[in-house]
Every structure is written in C-alpha cells, then in structure tokens.
C-alpha positions as CSV (number, residue, x, y, z in Angstrom):
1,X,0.0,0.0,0.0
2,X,1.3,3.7,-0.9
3,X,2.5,5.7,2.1
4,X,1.2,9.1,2.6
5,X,3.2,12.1,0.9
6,X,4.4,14.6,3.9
7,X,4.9,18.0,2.4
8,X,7.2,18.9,4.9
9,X,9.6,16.1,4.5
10,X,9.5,16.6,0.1
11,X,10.2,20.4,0.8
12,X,12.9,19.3,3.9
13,X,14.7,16.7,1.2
14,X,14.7,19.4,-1.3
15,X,16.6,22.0,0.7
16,X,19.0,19.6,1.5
17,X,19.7,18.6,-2.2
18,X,19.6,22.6,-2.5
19,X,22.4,23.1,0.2
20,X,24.7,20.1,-1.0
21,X,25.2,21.3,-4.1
22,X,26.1,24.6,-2.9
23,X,28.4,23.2,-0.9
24,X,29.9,21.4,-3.7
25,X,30.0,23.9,-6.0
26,X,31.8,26.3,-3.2
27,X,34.5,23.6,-2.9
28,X,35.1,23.1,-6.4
29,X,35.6,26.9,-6.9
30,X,37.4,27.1,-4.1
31,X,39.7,24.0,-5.3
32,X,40.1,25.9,-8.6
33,X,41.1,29.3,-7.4
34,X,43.8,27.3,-5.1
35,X,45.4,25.3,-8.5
36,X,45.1,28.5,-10.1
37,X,46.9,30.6,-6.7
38,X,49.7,28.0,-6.6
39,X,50.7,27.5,-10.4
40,X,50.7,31.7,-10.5
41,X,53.2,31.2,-7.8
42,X,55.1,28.3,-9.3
43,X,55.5,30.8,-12.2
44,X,56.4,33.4,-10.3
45,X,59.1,31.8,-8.8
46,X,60.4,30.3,-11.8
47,X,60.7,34.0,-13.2
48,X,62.4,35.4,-10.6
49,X,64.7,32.9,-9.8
50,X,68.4,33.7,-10.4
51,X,70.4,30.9,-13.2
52,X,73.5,30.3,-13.2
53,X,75.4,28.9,-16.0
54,X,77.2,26.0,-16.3
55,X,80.6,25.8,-14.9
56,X,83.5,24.9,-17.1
57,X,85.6,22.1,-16.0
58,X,88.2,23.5,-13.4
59,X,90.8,20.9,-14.3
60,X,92.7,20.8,-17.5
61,X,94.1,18.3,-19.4
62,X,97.2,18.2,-20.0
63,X,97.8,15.9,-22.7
64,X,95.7,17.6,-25.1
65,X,97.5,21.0,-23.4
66,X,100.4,19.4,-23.9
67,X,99.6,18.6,-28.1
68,X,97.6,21.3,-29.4
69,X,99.1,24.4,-26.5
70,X,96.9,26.6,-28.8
71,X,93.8,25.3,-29.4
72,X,90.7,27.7,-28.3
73,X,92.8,30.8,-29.3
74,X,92.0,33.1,-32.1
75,X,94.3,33.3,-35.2
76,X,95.5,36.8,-36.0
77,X,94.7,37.4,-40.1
78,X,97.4,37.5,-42.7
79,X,97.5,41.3,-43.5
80,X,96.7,42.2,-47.4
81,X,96.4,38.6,-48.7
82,X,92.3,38.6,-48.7
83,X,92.4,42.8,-49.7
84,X,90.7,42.4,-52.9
85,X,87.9,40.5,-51.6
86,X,87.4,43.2,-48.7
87,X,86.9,45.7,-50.9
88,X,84.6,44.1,-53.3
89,X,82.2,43.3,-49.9
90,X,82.4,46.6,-48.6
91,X,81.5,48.9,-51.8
92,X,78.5,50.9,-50.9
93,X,76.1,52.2,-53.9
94,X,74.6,55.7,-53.3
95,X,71.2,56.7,-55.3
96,X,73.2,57.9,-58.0
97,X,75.0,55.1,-58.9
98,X,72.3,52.1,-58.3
99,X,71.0,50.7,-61.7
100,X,67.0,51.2,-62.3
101,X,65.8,47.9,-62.6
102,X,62.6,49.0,-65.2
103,X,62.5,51.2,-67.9
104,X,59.0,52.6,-67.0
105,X,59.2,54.8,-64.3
106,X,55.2,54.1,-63.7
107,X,55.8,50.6,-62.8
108,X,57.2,51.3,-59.8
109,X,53.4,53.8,-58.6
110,X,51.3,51.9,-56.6
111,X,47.7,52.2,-57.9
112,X,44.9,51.6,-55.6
113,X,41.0,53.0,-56.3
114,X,38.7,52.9,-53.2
C-alpha cells in the first residue's frame, strides 16, 4: 500500500539537495582558485629565480694542453692577402650610382581606387 506524501519532508529533502550542491559547487571553486593561486606562484618563482650557467671544468688536461698548446685561441689574419675580396664586400652604392631595374618609371606607382 502507498505511504502518505508529507509535504514537509519533500520540501525538507529538497533544501537539503539545494544546500549540497552549494556546498559542492563552493568547494570546487574554491579548489580551482587554489590550483590557479599555486601554479601563479610556481611561475612566479620560476621567473624570478636567479640561473647560473654551467661551470666549465676546473681541471685541465694536460695531454691535449700538452699537443695542441693553442687550441681555443684566435688566429690573427694575414695582413693584405684577402684585400681584394674586402673591398669588393664593402662597396656601398649611393642613389646615383644604383641601376634602375625598369624602364618605365610608372611601374614602380602603386595604384589603388577605393
């Protein structure tokens, strides 16, 4: 046999529904504005944290020292043997002396109707 409906029970069991999912909505924002707080901070510290560079090896050796004493040392350049070439590399053209590429001075307007 049916049982009776009680209003006041339905309308109890529905504020209680009501009331858990605010609460669980309230923890899952707060949950996200914590994940969001900490990798902010996990950023922040990765930006402002000093980096050192990687230390060369303090100890030398002394066998290849000992073959190649010059090895990681700049060569000086042989004066006038690579003259010409400089020259050629370092000409500068002015206005006056670069070539016009077309004959028609009106290929070069730029045409545009609005």
């Amino acid at each position: 046999m049916p049982q009776p409906i009680d209003p006041q029970t339905e309308i109890g069991r529905a504020t209680v529904v009501g009331r858990i999912q605010q609460i669980a909505d309230r923890t899952s924002l707060a949950a996200q504005a914590r994940v969001a707080e900490d990798s902010a901070a996990i950023q922040r510290n990765a930006e402002t944290l000093v980096r050192q560079a990687a230390l060369k090896e303090n100890e030398v050796n002394r066998e290849l020292r000992r073959r190649n004493p010059f090895v990681g040392r700049r060569k000086k350049r042989e004066q006038g043997s690579n003259k010409g070439e400089d020259q050629k590399a370092r000409h500068f053209y002015n206005a006056s002396e670069k070539d016009v590429l077309a004959d028609d001075p009106q290929d070069h307007d730029f045409d545009v109707e609005i």
